[in-house]
N, C-alpha and C positions, 0 to 999 in steps of 0.2 A: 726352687721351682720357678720357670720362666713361662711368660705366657706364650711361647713358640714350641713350648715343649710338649710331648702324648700327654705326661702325666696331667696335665694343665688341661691341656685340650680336650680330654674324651673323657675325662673323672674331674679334678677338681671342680670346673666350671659348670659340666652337666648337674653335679650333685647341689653343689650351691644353688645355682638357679633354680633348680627341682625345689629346693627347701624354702626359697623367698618366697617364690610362686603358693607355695600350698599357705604362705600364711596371710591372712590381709591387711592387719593391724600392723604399724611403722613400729610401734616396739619393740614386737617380734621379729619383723623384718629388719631391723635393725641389731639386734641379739645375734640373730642369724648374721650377720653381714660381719660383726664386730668378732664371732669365735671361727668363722672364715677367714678372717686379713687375721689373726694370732696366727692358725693355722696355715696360712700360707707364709707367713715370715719363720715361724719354725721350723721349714720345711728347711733353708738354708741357712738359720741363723736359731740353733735353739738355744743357746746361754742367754740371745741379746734380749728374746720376748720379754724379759720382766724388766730390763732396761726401759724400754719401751713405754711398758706400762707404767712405770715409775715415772719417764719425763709426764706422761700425756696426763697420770694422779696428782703431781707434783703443780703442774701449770694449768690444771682444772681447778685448784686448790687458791691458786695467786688469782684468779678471774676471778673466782667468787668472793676472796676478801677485797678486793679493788672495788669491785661493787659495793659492798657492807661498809669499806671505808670510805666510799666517796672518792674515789682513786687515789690512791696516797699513793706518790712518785718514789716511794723505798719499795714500796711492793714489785712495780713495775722493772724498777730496778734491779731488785734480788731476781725477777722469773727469768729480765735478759741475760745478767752475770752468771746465774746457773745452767741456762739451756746454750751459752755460747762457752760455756766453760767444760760443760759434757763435748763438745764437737770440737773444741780444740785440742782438750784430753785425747780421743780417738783420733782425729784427723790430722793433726799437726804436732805433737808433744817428740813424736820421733826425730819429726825434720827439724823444730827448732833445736834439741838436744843438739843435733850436729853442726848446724848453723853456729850455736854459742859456746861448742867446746872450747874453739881456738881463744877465743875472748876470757875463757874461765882459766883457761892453761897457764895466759900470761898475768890475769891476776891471782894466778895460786890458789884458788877455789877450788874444791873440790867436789868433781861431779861423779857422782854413781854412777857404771853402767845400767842403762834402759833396755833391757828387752825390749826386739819388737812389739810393735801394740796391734793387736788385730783391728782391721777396719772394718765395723760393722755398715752392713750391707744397708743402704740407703739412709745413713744415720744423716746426712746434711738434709733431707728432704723431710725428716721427722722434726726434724732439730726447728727446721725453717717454719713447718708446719704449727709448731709451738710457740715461735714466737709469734708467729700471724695469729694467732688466738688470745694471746694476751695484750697484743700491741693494739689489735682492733679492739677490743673491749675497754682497754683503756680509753682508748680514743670515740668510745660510744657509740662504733660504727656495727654495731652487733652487740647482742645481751651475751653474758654470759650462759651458759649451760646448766641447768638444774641435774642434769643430771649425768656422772662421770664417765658411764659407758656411751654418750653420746660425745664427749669430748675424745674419749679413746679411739671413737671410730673415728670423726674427723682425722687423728690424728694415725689412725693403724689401716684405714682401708683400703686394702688389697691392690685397684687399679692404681695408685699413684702413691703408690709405700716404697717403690723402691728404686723408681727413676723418674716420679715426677708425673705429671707436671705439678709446679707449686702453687697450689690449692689457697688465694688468701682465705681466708676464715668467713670475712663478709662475703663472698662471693656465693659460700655454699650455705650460712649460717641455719635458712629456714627450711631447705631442701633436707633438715632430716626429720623434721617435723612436717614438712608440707610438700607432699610430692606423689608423683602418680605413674605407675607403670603401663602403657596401652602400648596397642600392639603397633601403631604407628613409631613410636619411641623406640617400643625394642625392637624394629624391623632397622629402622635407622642405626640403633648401636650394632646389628648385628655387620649390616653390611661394613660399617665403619672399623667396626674389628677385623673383619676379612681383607679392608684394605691396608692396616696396620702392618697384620700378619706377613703379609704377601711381602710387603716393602722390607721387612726384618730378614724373611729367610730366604725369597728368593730375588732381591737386590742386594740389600747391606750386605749380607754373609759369604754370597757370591764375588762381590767386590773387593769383601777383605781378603780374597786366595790371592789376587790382585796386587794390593797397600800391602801385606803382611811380609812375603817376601824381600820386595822393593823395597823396603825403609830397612830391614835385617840386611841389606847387601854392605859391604866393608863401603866405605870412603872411596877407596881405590880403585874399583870394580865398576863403581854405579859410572852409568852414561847419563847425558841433556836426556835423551827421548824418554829413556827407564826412569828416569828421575821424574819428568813431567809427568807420564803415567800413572807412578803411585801417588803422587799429592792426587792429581785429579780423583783415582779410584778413592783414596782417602776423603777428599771432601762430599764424592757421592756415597762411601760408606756410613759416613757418622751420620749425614742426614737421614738417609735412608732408615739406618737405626734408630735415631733417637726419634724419630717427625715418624716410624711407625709405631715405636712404644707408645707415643704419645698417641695416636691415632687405636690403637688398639685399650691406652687407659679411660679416653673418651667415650671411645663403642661399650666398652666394658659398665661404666657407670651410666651409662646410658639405658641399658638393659637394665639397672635396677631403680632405674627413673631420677638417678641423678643427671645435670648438666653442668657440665666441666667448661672452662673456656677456653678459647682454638691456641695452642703455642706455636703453630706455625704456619706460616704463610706464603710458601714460595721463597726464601727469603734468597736465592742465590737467582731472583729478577730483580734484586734491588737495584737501583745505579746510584748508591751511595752507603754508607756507612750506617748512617742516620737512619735509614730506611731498613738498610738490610738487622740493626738491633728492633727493629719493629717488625719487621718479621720474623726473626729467629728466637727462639728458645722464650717466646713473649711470657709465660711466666715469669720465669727470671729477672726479667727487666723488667716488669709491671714489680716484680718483690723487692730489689733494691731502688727504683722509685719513691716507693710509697714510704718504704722502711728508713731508708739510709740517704738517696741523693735530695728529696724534700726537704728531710728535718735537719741534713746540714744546710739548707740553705736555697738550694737547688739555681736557681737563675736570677734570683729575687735580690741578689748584693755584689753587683759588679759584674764585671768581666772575670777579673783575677779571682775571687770566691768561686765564679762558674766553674773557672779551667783546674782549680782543686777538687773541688769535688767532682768535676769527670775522672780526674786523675784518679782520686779514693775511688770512687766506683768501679772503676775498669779494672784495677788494682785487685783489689776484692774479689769482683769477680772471675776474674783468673786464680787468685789462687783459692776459692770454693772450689775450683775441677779438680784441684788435688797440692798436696803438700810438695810442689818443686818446682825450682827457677823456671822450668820452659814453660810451665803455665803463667807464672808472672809474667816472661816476657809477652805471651799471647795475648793476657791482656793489657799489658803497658802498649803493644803496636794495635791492638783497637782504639786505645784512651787517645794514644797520639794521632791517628787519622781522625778522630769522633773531634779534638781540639784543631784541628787546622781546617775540618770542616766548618768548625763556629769561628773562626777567623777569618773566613771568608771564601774557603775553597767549595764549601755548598751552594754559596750564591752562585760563583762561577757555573758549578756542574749543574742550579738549576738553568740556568742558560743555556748547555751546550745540548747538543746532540742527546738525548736520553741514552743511545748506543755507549758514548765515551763512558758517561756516568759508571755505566752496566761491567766496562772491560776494567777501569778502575778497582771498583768496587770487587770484582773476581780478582783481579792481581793481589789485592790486599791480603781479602778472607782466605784465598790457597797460598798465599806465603807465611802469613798468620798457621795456619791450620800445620806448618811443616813442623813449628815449635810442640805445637799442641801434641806433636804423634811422637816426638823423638824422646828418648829416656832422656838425655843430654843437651844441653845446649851447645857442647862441640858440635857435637853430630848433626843436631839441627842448621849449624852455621855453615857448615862443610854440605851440607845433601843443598842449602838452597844455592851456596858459590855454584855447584853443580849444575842447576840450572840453566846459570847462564854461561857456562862453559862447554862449547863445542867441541868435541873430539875427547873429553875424560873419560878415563876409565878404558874399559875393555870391549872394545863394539864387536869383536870376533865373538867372547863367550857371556855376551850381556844383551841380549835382545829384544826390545816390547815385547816380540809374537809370542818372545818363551811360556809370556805371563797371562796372552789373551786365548786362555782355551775358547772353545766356540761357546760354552753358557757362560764365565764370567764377560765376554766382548758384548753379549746381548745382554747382560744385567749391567753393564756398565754403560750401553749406547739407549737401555729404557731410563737409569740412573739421570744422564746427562738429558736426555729429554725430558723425563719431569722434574728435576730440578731447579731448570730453565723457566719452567713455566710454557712450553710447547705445548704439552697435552692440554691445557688450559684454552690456548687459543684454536686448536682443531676443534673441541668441545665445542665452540662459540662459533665457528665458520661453519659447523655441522648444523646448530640452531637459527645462525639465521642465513644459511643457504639451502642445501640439497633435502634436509629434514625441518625445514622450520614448519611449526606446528605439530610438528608430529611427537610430541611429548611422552604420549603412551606408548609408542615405537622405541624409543630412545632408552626410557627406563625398563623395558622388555630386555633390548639388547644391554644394558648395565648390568641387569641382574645375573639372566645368562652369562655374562664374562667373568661376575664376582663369583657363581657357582662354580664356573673352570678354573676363576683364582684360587680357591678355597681347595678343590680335589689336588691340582698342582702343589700346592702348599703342601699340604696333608700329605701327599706322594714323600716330599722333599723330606719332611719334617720325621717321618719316619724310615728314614735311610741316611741321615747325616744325623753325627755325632755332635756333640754337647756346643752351642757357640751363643756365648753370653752377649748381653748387650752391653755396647760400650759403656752407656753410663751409669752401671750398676757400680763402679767401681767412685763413682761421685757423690 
């Protein structure tokens, strides 16, 4: 079940809300919240539910002897080496298998074949979500949970169970005990969900008709223009997707009078690297921060310390997207711009032109972004040579136009304006020029447009076949 989907849209959501609403007390609402987020993860994943249940009993268990012991550093120890030993298990046990055959062959060891391992659907995001609950508690930035079904929900609930965003523990610790649902809140999540919605199915999905093709053409075939076009539709697809799932987990908890923090920012207005990781995917980077680039060290021992741990960091998080080389190298070529930026090249770009910063910063993240999309890194290496090769391929039977019908050319020229950050700036020429003051005018004409974003959606949403979000598969 996806949140773009009827079954989501006109039943699951109406009936839950119906049921939170009729209760008033937080433990009920909370009861309610927590056999909803089971029930929607079973909806695509019914073997993994007691998976689930078992990390979130398992590291509800380690939180409360860390407490009782005074934190004893084996506890903490044992809840990281098991909850990163379930997500290696599932998410990587395949790839390394293959990785290490060659090494096993030539010392004569003998390795069993591994069936494939199925990949449970948002297991890094439960995984992460478990250790944020033990690692903050250790660290006394949050109590522990008295009681298990509130650590389960922390850990199962529904808006950010299966793409995020990464929820640290402190952030939401006392919002399941202390928190209030009014109609200002949930008028805000609703719109915010409407705007989520819109960006999923009638940008990102329209886009990928776009990227989907274009990355599928042979080596040989692909042209410069074709070539440019699908990175671009590509880097407005994944935003688009991921910044409305997140937009839609936000509105969604919002409604139930939680408040989530913003993971995205515009981040394709950055004009630099540095900037553009503070806008993009800011969960993620607020999660290896606090988790991983701190407690190695972070800036506090050297230079040489600093540029290792960029390195482990970027490292990492390339391959948390998934178990293969082109996600490492996506993140070895951020790690390497994010180090030559702290060498000096950030000082330069704060100097220059904000513009250069901006074209930088875009050359980087869509050459970057070619690896992220390719199965291979042949194929990634050969589509970016393409790029800058004039005259490749076949310009008789390979043409941009083939790929811009008239709705993906306008999901991809609203993609490239709000990506940009343009709608941002009309928004602000409109307040203090031709409507300034006119506040109440403004939010009249918001509404009305989110009402025709939502019928348009709906239209969409019930005439197009099944199209998942990309980072479910993360």
């Amino acid at each position: 079940m996806v949140f773009s989907s009827p079954v989501f849209l006109f039943l699951f959501l109406p009936l839950t809300l119906l049921l939170v609403l009729l209760f008033r007390g937080l433990k009920a609402q909370n009861t309610v919240l927590l056999l909803a987020s089971l029930l929607f993860y079973a909806w695509g994943e019914q073997q993994y539910v007691l998976l689930m249940l078992a990390v979130a009993l398992f590291n509800h268990g380690c939180a409360l002897l860390l407490e009782r012991t005074g934190r004893r550093q084996w506890v903490v120890v044992l809840a990281v080496v098991v909850d990163l030993a379930c997500l290696i298990w599932f998410k990587y046990a395949g790839f390394l298998g293959e990785q290490l055959a060659p090494l096993f062959r030539v010392l004569g060891v003998f390795q069993a074949p591994l069936d494939p391992i199925h990949l449970p659907i948002g297991v890094s995001f439960f995984i992460f979500h478990s250790l944020s609950y033990v690692l903050d508690v250790h660290r006394r930035t949050a109590p522990a949970q008295g009681s298990p079904g509130v650590t389960a929900l922390y850990i199962a609930f529904f808006p950010q169970l299966v793409a995020g965003p990464i929820i640290r523990y402190h952030d939401v610790a006392e919002q399941f005990t202390r928190r209030v649902v009014d109609l200002s809140g949930f008028a805000y999540g609703v719109r915010r969900f409407v705007v989520g919605l819109a960006k999923k199915v009638l940008v990102a999905d329209l886009c990928a008709r776009i990227a989907d093709p274009v990355f599928a053409l042979p080596d040989a075939q692909l042209t410069a223009p074709v070539a440019w076009l699908g990175m671009v539709a590509y880097a407005v697809q994944i935003y688009f997707d991921f910044s409305g799932y997140s937009d839609m987990a936000i509105g969604l908890a919002r409604m139930f009078g939680f408040r989530f923090i913003e993971n995205f920012n515009r981040p394709y207005a950055a004009a630099s690297l540095r900037e553009f990781w503070k806008r993009w995917h800011i969960s993620l980077t607020n999660f290896f921060r606090d988790y991983l680039y701190i407690p190695l060290g972070g800036n506090r021992r050297g230079p040489v310390r600093t540029y290792l741990n960029l390195v482990i960091v970027f490292l990492l998080t390339g391959l948390w997207h998934g178990a293969s080389w082109t996600f490492v190298v996506w993140g070895a070529l951020h790690g390497f711009f994010m180090l030559l930026e702290r060498a000096g090249l950030g000082a330069l770009l704060d100097r220059w032109p904000r513009i250069i910063g901006r074209v930088y910063m875009l050359l980087v993240v869509l050459m970057a972004w070619v690896f992220f999309r390719c199965d291979d890194i042949t194929h990634a290496w050969r589509y970016v040579v393409v790029l800058f090769t004039p005259g490749h391929g076949v310009p008789r039977l390979v043409h941009p136009e083939y790929y811009l019908t008239t709705d993906a050319a306008i999901a991809l020229a609203v993609g490239v304006v709000g990506g940009l950050g343009l709608y941002d700036r009309f928004m602000h020429w409109c307040r203090s020029g031709p409507l300034q003051g006119r506040e109440a005018l403004l939010a009249d004409l918001r509404d009305v447009a989110l009402l025709l974003l939502f019928v348009f959606t709906a239209m969409a949403v019930a005439t197009r076949t099944f199209d998942p979000f990309i980072y479910f598969r993360f």
